[in-house]
N, C-alpha and C positions, 0 to 999 in steps of 0.2 A: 504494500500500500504506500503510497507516495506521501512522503512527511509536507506538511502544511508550514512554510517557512514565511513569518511575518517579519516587513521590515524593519529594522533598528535603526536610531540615530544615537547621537550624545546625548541627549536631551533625556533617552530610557534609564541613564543613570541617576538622575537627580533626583530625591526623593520629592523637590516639589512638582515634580512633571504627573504626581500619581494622588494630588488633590482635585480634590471635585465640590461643589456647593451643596449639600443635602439636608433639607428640610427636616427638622428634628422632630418631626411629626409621621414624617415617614420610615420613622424606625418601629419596626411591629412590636409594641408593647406583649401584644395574647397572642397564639395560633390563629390557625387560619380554624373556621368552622368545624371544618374535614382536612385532615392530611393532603387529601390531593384534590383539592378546591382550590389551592394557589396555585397563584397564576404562574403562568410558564413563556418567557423571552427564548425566541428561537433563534441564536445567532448563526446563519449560515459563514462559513470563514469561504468559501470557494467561490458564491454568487453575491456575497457582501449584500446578505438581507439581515433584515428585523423581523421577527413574526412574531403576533399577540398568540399565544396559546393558553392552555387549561394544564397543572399536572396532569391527571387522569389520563390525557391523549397521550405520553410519553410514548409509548411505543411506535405512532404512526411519525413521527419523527427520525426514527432511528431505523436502520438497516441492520438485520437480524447479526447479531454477532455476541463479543462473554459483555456483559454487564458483571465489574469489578466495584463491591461494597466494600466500607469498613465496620465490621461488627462489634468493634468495640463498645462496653458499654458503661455509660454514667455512672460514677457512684456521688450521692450525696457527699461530698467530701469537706463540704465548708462547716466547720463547726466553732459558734459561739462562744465565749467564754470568758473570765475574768483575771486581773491584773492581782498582785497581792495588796494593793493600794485599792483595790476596787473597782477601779477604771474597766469598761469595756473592751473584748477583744474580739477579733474577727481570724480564724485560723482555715487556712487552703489549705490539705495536704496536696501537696502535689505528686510527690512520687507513684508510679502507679503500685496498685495493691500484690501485681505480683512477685515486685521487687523489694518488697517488704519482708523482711529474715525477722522473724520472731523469737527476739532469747525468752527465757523465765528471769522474772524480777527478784533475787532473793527475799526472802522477806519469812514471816514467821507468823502472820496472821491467819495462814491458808487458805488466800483469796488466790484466785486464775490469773497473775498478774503477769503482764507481757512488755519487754520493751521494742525497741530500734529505732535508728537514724534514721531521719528523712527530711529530706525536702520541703519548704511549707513557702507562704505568704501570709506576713499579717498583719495585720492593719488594725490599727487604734490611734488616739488624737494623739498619745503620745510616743515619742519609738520604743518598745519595749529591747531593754538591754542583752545582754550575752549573760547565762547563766539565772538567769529570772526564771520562774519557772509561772507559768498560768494555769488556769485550770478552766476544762475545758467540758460543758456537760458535764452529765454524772459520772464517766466512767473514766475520763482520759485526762491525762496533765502533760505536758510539753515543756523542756527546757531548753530555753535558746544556746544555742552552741556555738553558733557564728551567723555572723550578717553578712546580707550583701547587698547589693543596691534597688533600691527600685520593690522594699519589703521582701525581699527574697530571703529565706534563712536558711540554716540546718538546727535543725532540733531532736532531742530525743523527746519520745513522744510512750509514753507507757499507757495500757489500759486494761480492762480489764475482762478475758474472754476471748473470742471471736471480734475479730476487728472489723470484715465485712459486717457483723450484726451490731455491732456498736453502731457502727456510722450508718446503717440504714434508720436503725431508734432513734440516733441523737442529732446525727445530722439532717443538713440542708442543700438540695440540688445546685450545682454553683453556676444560677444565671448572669449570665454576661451584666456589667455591671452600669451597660444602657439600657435594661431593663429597668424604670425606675417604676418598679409598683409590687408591695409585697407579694411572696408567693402562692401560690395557690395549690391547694391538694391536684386540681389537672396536672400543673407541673411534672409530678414524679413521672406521668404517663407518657406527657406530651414532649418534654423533651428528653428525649429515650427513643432510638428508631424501633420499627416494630420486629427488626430481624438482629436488635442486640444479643448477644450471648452472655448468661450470667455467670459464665466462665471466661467471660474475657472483660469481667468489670476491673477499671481501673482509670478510665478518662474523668478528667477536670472537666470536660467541655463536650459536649453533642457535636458528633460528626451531621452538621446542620443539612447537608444537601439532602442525606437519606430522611428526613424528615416528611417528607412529602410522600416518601413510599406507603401504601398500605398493603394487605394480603391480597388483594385485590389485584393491585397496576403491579405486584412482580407476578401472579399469576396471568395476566393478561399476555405480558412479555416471554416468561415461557411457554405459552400457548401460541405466541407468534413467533417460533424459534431460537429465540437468545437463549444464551447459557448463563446462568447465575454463579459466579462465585465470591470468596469471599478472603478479605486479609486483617490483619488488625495493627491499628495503630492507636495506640493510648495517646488521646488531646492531651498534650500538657502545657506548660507556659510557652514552649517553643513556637508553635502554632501563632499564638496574638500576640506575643513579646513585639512592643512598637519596635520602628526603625528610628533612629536617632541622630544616625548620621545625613549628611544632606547629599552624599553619593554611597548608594545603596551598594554598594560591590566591598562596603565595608560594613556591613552588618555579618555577626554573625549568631546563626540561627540557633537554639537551644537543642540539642537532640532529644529522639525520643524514637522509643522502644517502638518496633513493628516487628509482624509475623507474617510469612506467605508461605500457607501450607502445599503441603507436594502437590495435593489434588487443582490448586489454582493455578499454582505454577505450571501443569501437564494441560488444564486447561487452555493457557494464556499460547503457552508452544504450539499446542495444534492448531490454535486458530491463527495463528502468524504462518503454519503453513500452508492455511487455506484462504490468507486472504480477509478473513471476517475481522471486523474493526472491533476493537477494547477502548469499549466505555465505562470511564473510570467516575462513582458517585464520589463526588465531594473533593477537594483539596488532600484531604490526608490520603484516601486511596491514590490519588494520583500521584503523590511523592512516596509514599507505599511504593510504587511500581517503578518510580523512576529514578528511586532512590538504589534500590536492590541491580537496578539495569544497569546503574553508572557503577556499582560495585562490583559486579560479577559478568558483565555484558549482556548478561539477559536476566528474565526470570527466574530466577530459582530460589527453588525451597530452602528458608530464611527465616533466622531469630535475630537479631539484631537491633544494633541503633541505627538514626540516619537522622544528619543537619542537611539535608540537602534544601540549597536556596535557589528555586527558578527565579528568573525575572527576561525579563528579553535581551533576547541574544546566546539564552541558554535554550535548547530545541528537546521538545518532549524525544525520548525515544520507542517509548511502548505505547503511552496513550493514544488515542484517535477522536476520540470528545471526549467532553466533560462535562456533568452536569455537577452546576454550584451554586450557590445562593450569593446576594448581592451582598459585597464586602467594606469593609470600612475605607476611607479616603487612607491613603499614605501607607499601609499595611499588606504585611509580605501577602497576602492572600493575592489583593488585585494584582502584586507583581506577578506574579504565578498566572492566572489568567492573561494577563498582559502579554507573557512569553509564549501562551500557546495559542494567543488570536492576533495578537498586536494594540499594543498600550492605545493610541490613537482610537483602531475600530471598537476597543470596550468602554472606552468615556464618551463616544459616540454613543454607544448601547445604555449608559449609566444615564446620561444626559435624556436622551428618550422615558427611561426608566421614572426617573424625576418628575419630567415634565405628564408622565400619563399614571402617575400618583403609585407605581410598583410598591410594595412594601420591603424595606432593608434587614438587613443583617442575620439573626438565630432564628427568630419567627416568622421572618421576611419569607418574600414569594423565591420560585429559585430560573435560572439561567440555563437554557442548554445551548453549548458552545457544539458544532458542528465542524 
């Protein structure tokens, strides 16, 4: 299949060439009614069209070939809690949960106590120090260990039991935090794609584009040919970490943990030798794919990390579309897109988007790139 090579200038490096105006009313507060009641932008990259569409109709867009998910799934990770002075606290784990090594906590009480190192974000009015310990919910306390910038820490982090079943009791879904309106019990369900595996819980963040899936539109897709498979990549800060620099060839991206099992990978090979295009749901599958390709030259079956940074000028090597939701101004996300339609035709597409009221971001309507 012939790579789709969109043109580059100087201009793709600068991090203000990837600002755009967006009405802050146009950021989806709730879901859509139905999962795939949102609306669906048909970027053609070959006939350099626009098309309004429906989720629902995905499949009459797309020519029968694997459809590449990430199954990764959400865990309530954010949990509440307080200062030794009293003050409020706000705790992200971020690490995902299967990289979590649980020692026993000596102790003499004969409680299930559990510790280890991780990863957090947290946020309160005041910086909480190194060595402070908070406490967190009923079950868990956290000692900061080192800072880093930007709320980032390392903490140990003890509690008490099963740490998936803590964090489902105690904690909080961790919506984006331009969702300004408390959560709601829909939440748990809605943002959670319907084909998460609860053996692959351990993302910060909803792989957004499969949002729109229901049982429904992937059954219609395998009933019109396509093959389904699946890979996983745990969201973590890597993902939305802003860019900071004002030439983006010097950001560097946070890694994070993916998987592509053998059966995706023997997928992805046969249909590269028949031809059938790989359409990758979401940002993370797509560096899933193209992370592992730039590692090993192709697909193959993979546990690993990957920082991989697209923006233009870098050329997908596996993908062939991409379905994604509409992304923040300045943020590696649009660069990624940018790389694989051309930065110009997708602020064309966003400016459209705007102008005929799309909804933005987690809850927002989503994009398919052709």
């Amino acid at each position: 299949m012939t790579r789709f090579m969109p043109e580059t200038g100087p201009e793709d490096v600068l991090l203000s060439s990837y600002r755009f105006a967006l009405p802050e009313e146009l950021i989806a507060q709730e879901p859509s009614r139905r999962r795939d009641a949102s609306r669906l932008m048909v970027l053609d990259r070959a006939a350099n069209t626009l098309t309004d569409a429906v989720f629902a109709d995905l499949a009459a867009y797309l020519t029968p070939g694997v459809i590449v998910v990430n199954n990764s799934r959400v865990v309530p990770a954010r949990v509440l809690g307080s200062r030794p002075s009293g003050g409020r606290v706000e705790f992200l784990l971020t690490t995902p949960l299967p990289h979590i090594v649980p020692e026993a906590v000596p102790h003499t009480a004969g409680e299930d106590l559990w510790q280890a190192t991780v990863s957090c974000l947290l946020k309160s009015s005041k910086k909480v120090p190194v060595n402070e310990t908070i406490t967190l919910g009923k079950s868990f306390s956290a000692t900061v260990l080192e800072r880093g910038e930007y709320g980032q820490c390392l903490a140990k982090l003890i509690w008490r039991g099963s740490l998936p079943d803590r964090l489902l009791s105690e904690g909080v879904m961790p919506l984006p935090p331009y969702i300004k309106r408390p959560q709601s019990a829909d939440d748990a369900e809605r943002y959670q794609t319907v084909y998460a595996q609860p053996e692959k819980a351990g993302s910060i963040a909803a792989p957004t584009a499969g949002l729109h899936f229901t049982p429904a539109v992937k059954q219609a897709l395998i009933d019109a040919g396509f093959t389904w498979a699946e890979v996983t990549l745990y969201v973590g800060y890597g993902t939305f970490s802003p860019v900071r620099c004002d030439d983006i060839r010097d950001h560097q991206m946070h890694k994070e943990y993916c998987e592509v099992p053998e059966e995706t990978a023997k997928i992805i090979a046969e249909a590269r030798r028949q031809g059938r295009p790989i359409t990758a749901v979401g940002t993370t599958a797509a560096r899933t794919l193209e992370g592992v390709a730039r590692q090993h030259g192709s697909v193959v079956p993979f546990k690993g990390w990957t920082d991989i940074f697209l923006y233009p000028g870098k050329t997908m090597k596996v993908v062939d579309h991409l379905l994604t939701n509409f992304h923040l101004p300045e943020s590696t996300l649009l660069m990624l897109i940018s790389a694989f339609a051309g930065r110009e035709r997708v602020l064309e597409a966003y400016a459209k988007a705007v102008a005929e009221r799309y909804r933005f971001f987690s809850y927002g309507d989503a994009m398919l790139i052709l």
